[in-house]
DSSP file (Angstrom, degrees, kcal/mol; ACC not computed):
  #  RESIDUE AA STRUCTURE BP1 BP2  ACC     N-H-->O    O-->H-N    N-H-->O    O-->H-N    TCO  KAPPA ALPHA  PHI   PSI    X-CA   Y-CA   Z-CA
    1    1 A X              0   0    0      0, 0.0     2,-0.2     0, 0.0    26,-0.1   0.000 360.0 360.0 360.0 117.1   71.6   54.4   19.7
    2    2 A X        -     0   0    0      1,-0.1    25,-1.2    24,-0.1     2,-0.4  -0.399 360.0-126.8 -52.1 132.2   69.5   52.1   22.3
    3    3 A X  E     -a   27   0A   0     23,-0.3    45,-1.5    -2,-0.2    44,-0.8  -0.737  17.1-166.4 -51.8 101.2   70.8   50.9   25.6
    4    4 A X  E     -ab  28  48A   0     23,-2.2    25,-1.0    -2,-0.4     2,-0.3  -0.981  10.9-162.2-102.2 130.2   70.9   47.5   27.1
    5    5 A X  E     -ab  29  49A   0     43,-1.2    45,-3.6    -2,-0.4     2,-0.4  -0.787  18.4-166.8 -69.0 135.4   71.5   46.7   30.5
    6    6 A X  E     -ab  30  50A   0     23,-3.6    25,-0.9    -2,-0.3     2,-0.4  -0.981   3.0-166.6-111.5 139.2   72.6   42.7   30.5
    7    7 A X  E     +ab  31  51A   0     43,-0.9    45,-1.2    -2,-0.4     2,-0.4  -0.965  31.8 131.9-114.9  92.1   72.6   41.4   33.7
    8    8 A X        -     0   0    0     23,-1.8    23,-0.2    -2,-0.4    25,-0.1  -0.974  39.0-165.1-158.3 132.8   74.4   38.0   33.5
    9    9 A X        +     0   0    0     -2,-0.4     2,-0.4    45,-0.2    23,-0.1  -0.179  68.6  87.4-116.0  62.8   77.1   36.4   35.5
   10   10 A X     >  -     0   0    0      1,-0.1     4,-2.6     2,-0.0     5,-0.2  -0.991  67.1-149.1-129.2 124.5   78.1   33.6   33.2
   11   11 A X  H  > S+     0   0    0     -2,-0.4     4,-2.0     2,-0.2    -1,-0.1   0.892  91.7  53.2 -72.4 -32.5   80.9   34.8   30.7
   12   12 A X  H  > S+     0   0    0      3,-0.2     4,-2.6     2,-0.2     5,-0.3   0.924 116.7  41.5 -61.6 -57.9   80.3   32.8   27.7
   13   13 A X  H  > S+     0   0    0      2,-0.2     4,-1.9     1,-0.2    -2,-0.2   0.936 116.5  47.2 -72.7 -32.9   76.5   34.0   27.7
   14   14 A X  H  X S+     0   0    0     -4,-2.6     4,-5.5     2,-0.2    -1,-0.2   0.886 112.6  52.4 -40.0 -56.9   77.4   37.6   28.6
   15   15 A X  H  X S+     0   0    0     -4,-2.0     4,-0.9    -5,-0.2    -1,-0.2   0.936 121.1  30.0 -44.0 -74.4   80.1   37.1   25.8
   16   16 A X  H  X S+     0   0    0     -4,-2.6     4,-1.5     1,-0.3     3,-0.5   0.826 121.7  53.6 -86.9 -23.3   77.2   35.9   23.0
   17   17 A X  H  X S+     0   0    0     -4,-1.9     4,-2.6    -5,-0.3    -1,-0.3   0.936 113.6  40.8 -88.3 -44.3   74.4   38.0   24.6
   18   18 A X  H  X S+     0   0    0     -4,-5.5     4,-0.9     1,-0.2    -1,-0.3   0.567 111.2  53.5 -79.1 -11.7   76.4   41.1   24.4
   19   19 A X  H  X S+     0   0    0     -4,-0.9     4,-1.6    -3,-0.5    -1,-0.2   0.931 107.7  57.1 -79.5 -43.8   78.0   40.5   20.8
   20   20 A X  H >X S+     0   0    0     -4,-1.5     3,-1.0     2,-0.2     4,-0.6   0.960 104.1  54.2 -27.9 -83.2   74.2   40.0   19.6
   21   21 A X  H >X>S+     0   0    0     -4,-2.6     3,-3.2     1,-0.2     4,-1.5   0.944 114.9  33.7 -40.7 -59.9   73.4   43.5   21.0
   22   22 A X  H 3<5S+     0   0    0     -4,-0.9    -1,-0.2     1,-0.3    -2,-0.2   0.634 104.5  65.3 -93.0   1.3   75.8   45.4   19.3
   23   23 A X  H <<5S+     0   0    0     -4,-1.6    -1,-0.3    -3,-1.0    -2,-0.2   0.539 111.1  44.4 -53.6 -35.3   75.9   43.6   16.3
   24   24 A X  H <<5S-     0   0    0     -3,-3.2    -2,-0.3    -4,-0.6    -1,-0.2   0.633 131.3 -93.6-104.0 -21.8   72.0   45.0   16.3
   25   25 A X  T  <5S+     0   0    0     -4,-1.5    -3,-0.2     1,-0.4    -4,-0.1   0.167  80.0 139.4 132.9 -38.0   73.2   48.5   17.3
   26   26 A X      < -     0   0    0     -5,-0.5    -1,-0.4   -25,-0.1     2,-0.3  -0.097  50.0-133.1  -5.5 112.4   72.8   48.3   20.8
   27   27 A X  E     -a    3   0A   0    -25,-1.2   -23,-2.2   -26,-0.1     2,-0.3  -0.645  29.0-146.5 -53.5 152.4   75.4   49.8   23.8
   28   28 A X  E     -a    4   0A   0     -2,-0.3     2,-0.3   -25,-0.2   -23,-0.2  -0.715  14.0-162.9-121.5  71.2   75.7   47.1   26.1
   29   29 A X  E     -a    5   0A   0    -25,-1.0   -23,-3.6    -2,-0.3     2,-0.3  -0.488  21.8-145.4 -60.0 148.7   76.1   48.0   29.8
   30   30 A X  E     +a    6   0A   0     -2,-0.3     2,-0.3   -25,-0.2   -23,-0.2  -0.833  25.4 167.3-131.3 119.7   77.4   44.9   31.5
   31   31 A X  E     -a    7   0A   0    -25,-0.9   -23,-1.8    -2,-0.3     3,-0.0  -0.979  19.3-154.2-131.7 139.5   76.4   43.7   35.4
   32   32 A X  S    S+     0   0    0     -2,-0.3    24,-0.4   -25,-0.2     2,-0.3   0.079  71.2  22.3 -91.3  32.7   77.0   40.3   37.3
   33   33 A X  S  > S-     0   0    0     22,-0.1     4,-3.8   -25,-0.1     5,-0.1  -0.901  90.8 -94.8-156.4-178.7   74.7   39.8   39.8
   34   34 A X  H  > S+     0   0    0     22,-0.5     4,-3.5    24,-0.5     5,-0.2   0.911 122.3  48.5 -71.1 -42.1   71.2   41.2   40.4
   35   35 A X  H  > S+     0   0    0      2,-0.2     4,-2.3     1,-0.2     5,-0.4   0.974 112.1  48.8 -44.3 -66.5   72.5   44.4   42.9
   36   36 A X  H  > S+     0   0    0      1,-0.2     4,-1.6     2,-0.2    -2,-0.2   0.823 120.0  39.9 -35.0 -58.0   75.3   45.4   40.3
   37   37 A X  H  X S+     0   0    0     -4,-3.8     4,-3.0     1,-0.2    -1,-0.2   0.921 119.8  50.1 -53.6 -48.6   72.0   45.2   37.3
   38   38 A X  H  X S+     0   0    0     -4,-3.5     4,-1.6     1,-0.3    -2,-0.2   0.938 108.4  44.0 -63.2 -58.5   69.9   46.8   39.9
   39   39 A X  H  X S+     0   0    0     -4,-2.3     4,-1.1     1,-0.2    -1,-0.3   0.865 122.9  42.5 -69.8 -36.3   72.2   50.0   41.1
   40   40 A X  H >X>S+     0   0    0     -4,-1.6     4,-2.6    -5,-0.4     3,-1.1   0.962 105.2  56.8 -82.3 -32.7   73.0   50.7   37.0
   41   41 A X  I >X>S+     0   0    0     -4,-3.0     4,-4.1     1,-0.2     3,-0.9   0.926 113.4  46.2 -58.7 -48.5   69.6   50.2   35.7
   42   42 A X  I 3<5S+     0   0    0     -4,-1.6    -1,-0.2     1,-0.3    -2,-0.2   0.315 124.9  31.3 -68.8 -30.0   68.7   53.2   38.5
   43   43 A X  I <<5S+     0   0    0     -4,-1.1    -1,-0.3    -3,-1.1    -2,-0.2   0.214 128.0  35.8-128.8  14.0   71.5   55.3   37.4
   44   44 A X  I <<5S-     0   0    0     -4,-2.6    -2,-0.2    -3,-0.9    -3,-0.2   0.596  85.7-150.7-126.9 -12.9   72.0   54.6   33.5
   45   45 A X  I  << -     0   0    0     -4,-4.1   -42,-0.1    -5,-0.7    -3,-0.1   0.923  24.3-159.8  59.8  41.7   68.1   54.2   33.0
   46   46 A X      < -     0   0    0     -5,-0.7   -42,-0.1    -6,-0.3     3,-0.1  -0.151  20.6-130.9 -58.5 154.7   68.6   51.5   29.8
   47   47 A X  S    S+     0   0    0    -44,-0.8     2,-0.3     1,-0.2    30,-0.3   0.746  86.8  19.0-106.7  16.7   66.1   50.9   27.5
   48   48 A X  E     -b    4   0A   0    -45,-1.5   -43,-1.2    28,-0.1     2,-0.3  -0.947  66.4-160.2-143.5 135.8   66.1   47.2   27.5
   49   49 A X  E     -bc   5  78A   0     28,-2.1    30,-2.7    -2,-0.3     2,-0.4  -0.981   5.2-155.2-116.8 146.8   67.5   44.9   30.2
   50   50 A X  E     -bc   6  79A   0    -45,-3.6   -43,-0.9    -2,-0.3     2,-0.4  -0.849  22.2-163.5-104.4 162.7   68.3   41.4   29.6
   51   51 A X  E     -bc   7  80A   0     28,-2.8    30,-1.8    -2,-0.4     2,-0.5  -0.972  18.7-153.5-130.8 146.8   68.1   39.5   32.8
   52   52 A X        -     0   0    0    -45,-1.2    30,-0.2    -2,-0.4   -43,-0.1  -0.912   7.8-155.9 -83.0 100.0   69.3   36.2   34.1
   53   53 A X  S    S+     0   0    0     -2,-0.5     7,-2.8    28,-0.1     2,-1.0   0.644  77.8  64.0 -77.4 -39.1   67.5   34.7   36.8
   54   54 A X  S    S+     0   0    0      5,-0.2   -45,-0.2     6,-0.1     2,-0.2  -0.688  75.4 138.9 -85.9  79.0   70.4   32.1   38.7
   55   55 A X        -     0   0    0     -2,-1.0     2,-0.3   -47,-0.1     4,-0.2  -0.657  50.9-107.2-125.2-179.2   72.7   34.9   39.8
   56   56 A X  S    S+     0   0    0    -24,-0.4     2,-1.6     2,-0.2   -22,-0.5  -0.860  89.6   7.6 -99.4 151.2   74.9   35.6   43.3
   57   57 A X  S    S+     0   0    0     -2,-0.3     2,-0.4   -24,-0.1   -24,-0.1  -0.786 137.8  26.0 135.0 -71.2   74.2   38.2   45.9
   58   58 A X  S    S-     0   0    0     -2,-1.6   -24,-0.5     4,-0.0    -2,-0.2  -0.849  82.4-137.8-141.3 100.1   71.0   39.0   44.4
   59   59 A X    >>  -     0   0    0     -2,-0.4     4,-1.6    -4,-0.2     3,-0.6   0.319  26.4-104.6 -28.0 160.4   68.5   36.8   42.1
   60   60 A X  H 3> S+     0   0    0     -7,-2.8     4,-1.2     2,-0.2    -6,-0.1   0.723 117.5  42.4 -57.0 -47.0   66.7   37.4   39.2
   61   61 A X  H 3> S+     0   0    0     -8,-0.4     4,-0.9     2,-0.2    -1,-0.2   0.454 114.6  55.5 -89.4   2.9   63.1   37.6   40.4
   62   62 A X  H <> S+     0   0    0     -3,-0.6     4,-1.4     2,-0.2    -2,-0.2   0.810 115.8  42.4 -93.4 -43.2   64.5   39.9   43.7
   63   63 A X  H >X S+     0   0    0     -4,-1.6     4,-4.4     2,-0.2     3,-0.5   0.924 107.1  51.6 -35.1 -54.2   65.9   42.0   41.1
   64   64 A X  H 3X S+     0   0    0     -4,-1.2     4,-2.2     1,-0.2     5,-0.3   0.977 115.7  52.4 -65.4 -51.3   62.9   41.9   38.8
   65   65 A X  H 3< S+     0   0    0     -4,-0.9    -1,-0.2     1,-0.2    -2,-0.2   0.711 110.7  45.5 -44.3 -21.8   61.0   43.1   42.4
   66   66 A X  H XX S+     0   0    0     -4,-1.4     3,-1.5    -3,-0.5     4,-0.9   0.942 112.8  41.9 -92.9 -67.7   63.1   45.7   43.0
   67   67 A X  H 3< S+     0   0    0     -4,-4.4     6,-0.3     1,-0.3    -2,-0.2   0.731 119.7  50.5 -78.3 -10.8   63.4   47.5   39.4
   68   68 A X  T 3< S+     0   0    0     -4,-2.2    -1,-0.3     1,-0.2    -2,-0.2   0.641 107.7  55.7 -98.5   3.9   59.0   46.9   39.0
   69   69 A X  T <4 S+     0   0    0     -3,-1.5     2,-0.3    -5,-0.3    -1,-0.2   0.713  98.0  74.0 -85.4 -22.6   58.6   48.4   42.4
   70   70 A X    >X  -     0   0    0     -4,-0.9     4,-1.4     1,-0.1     3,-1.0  -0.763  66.4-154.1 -94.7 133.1   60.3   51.6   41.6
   71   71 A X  T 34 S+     0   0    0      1,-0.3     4,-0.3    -2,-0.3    -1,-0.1   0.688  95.4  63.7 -91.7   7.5   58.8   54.1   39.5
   72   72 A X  T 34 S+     0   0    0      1,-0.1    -1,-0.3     2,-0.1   -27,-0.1   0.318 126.2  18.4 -89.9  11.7   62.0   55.6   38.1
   73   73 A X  T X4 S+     0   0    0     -3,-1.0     3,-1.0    -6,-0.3    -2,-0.2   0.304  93.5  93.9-159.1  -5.2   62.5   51.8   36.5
   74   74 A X  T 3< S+     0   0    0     -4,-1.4    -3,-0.1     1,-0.2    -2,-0.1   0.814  87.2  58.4 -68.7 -19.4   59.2   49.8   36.3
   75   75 A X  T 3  S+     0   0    0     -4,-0.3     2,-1.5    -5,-0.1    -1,-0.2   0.740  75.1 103.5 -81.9 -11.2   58.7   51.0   33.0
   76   76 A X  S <  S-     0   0    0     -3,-1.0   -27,-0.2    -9,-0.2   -28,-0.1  -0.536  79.7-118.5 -73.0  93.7   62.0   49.6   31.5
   77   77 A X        -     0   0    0     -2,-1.5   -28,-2.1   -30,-0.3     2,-0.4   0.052  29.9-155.6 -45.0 131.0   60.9   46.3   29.3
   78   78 A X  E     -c   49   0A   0     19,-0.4    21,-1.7   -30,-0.2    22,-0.7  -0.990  12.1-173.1-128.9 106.9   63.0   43.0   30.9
   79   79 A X  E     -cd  50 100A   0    -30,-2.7   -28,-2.8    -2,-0.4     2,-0.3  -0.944  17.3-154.6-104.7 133.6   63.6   40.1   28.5
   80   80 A X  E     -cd  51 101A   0     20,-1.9    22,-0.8    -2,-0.5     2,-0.3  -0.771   8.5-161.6-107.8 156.4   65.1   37.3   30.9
   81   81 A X  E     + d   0 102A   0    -30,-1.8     2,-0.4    -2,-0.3    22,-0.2  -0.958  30.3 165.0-148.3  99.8   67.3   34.7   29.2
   82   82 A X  E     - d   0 103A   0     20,-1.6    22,-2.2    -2,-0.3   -30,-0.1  -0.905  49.0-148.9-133.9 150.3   67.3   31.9   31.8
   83   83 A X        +     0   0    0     -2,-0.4    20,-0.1    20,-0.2    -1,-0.1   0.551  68.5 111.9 -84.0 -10.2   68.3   28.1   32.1
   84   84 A X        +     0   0    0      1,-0.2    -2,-0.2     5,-0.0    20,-0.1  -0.542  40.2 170.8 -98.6 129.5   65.4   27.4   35.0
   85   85 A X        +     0   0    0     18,-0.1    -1,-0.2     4,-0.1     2,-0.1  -0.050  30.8 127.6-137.1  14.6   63.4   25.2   32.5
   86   86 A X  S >> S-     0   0    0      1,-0.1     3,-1.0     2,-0.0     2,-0.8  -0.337  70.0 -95.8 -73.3 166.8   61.2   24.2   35.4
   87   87 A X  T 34 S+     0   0    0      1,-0.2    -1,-0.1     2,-0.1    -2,-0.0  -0.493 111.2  20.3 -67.5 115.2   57.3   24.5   35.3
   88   88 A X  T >> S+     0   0    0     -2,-0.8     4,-1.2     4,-0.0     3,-1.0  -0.045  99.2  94.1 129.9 -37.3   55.9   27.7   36.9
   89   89 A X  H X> S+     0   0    0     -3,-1.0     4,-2.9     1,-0.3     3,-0.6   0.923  88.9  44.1 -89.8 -33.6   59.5   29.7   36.4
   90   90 A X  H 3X S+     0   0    0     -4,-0.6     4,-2.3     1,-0.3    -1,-0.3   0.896 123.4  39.3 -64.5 -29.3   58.3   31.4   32.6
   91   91 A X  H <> S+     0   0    0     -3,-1.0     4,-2.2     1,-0.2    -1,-0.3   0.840 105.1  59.0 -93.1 -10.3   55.0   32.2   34.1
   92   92 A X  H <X S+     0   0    0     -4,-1.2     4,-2.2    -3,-0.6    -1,-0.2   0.918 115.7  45.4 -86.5 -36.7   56.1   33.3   37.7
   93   93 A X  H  <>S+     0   0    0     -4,-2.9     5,-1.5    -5,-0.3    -1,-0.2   0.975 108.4  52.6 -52.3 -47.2   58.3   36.2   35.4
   94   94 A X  H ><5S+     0   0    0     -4,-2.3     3,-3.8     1,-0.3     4,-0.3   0.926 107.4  48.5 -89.7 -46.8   55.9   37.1   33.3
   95   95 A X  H 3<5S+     0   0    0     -4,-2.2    -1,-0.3     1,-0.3    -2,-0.2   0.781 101.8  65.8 -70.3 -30.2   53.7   37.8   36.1
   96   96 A X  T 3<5S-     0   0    0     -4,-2.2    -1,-0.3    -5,-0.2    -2,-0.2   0.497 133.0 -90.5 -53.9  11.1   56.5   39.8   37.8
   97   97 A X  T < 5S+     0   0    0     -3,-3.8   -19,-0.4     1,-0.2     2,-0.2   0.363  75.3 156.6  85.1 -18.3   56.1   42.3   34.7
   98   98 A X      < -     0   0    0     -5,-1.5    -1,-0.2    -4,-0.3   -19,-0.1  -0.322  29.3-160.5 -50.1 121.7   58.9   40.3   32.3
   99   99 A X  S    S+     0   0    0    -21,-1.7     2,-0.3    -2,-0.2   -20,-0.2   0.943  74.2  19.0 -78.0 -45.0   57.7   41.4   28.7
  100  100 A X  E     -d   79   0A   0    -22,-0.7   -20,-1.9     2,-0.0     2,-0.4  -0.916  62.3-161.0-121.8 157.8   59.7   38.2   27.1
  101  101 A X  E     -d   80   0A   0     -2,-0.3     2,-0.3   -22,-0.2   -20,-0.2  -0.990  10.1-176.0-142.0 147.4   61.2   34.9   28.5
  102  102 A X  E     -d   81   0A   0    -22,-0.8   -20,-1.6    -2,-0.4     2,-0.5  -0.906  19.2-142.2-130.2 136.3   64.0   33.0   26.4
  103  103 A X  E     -d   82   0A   0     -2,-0.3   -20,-0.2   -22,-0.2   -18,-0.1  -0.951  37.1 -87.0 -83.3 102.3   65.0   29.9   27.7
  104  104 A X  S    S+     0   0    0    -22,-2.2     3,-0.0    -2,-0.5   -91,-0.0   0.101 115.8  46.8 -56.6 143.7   68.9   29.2   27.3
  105  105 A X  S    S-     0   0    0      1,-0.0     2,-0.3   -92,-0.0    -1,-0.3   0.360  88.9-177.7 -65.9 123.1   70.2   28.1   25.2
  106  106 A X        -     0   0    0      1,-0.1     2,-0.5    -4,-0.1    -2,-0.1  -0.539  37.5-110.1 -71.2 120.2   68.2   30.5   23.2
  107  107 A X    >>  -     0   0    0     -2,-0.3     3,-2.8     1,-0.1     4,-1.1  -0.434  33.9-135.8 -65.2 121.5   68.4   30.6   19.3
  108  108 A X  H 3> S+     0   0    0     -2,-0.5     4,-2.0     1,-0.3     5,-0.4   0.951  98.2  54.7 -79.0 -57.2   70.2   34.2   18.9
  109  109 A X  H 3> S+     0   0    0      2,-0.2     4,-0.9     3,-0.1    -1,-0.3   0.821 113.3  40.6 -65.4   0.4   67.9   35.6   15.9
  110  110 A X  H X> S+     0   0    0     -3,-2.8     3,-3.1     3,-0.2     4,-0.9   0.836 114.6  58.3 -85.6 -80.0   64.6   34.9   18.0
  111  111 A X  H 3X S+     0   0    0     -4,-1.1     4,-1.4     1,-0.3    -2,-0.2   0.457 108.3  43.0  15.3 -68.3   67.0   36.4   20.6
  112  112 A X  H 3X S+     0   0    0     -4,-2.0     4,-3.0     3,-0.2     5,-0.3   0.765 112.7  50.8 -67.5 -35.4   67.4   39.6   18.5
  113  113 A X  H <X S+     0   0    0     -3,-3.1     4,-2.1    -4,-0.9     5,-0.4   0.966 107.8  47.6 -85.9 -43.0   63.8   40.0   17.5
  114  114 A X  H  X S+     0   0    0     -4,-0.9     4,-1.9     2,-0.2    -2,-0.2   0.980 114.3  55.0 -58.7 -35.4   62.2   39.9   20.8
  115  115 A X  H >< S+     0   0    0     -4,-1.4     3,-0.9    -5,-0.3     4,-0.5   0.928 112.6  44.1 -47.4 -75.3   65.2   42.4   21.8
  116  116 A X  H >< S+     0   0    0     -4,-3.0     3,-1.2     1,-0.3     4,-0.4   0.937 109.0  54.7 -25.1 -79.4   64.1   44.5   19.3
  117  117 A X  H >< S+     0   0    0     -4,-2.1     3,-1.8    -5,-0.3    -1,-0.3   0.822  91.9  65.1 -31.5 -34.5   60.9   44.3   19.9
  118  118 A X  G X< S+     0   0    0     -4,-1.9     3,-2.8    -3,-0.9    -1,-0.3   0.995  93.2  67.1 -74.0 -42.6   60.7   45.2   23.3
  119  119 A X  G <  S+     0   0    0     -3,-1.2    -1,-0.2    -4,-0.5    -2,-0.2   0.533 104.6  46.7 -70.5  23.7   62.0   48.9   22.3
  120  120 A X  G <         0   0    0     -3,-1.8    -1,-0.2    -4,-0.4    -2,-0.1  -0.062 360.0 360.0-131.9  31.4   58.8   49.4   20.4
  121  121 A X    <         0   0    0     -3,-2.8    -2,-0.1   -44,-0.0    -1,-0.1   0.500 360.0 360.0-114.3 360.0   56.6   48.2   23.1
């Protein structure tokens, strides 16, 4: 059975993001902020994280810095699920290493198929 880290501290999206996953088959390990995401991806080794980007203590792209700087976790495919709908923020992921970016609210079967997708990438 595949592994998701979600990294979200909003309950409602946590709530649909995580129903999604395990509706598809998924476990769902569950963080709210970017440390919380950071310290499990490092000791639970998922094989998809979803990420948020507007989080507390520790952001989305410090995060994203953190797990592609490490080799015990650069490899782990990160589709971020974000509200920041400005210009520059999809490309400024993808350049961190983010494999997909979903802008919220995100329509939950494209949702599912880039999730999917990333464990065969």
């Amino acid at each position: 059975m595949p592994t998701a880290l979600l990294i979200e501290d909003n309950a409602s999206n946590r709530h649909l993001a995580t129903f999604l996953l395990e509706k598809a088959g998924f476990t769902v390990a569950h963080a709210t902020n970017g440390q919380q995401g950071l310290d499990l991806a490092r000791t639970q080794l998922p094989d998809i994280i979803v990420l948020d980007i507007e989080m507390p203590v520790m952001d989305g792209y410090e995060t994203l810095e953190h797990l592609k700087a490490s080799a015990q976790t650069r490899d782990i495919p990160v589709l971020v699920a974000s509200s920041y709908a400005m210009p520059g923020e999809r490309q400024r992921a993808l350049d961190l290493g983010v494999r997909e970016y979903l802008e919220k609210p995100f329509d939950p079967d494209d949702f599912m198929q880039r999730a999917q997708a990333l464990l065969s990438s």
